[in-house]
C-alpha positions in Angstrom: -14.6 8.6 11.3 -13.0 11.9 11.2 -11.5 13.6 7.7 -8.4 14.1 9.7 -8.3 10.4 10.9 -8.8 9.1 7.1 -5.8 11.4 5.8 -3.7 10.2 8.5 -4.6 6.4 7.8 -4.7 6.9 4.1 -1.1 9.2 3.6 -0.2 6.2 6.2 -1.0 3.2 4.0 0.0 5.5 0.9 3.6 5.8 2.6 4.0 2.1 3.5 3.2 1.0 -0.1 4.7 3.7 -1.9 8.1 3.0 -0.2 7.8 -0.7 -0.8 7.4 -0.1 -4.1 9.8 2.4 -4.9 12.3 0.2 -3.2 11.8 -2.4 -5.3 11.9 -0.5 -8.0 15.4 1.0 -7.0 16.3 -2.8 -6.6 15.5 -3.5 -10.1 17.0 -0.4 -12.0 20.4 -1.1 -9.6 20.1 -5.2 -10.8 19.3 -4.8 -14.5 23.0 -4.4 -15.7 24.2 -6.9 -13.8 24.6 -10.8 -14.2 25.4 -11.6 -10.6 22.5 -12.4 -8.6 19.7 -10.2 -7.0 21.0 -8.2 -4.7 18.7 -6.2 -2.2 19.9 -2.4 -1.1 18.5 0.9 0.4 19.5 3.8 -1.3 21.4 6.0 1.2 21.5 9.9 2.0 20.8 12.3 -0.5 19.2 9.5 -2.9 17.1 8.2 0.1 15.8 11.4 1.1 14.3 12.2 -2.2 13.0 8.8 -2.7 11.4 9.4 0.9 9.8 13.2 0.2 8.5 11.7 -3.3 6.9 8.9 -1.4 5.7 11.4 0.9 4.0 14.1 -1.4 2.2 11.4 -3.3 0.8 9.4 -0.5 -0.1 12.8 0.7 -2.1 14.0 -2.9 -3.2 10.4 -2.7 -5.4 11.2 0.9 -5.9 14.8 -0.5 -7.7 13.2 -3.7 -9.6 10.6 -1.9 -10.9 13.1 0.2 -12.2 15.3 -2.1 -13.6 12.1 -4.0 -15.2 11.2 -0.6 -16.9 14.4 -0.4 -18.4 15.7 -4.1 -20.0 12.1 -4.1 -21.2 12.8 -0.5 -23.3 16.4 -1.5 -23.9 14.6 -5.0 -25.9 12.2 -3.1 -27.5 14.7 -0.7 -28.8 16.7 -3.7 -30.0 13.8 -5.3 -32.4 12.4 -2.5 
């Protein structure tokens, strides 16, 4: 598999779960005060935009990381045998 096909399926996967878990993360902080029951929201326009690009940028260092991972113990292992 390509380097370019890994980034795409990693910062993909990275995106997914990131957002998943920020949401539920914004559901918590926006539940915690109150003593009604769970309520389930989005966070809309400028909030959700930020809450996107953060998402974004870290799923993307995520693939950039596990690329560069990928490839020191690649020539690690060439040098070694």
């Amino acid at each position: 598999m390509t380097t370019n096909k890994k980034m795409l399926i990693i910062t993909g996967a990275g995106l997914a779960i990131g957002l998943a878990e920020a949401l539920l993360y914004y559901n918590l902080g926006r539940n915690s005060d109150t003593k009604e029951g769970f309520k389930f929201g989005i966070p809309k326009g400028e909030e959700l935009g930020k809450t996107l690009g953060i998402v974004l940028v870290t799923s993307l260092a995520t693939a950039l990381l596990s690329s560069g991972v990928e490839n020191l113990l690649n020539n690690n292992e060439l040098q070694i045998a």
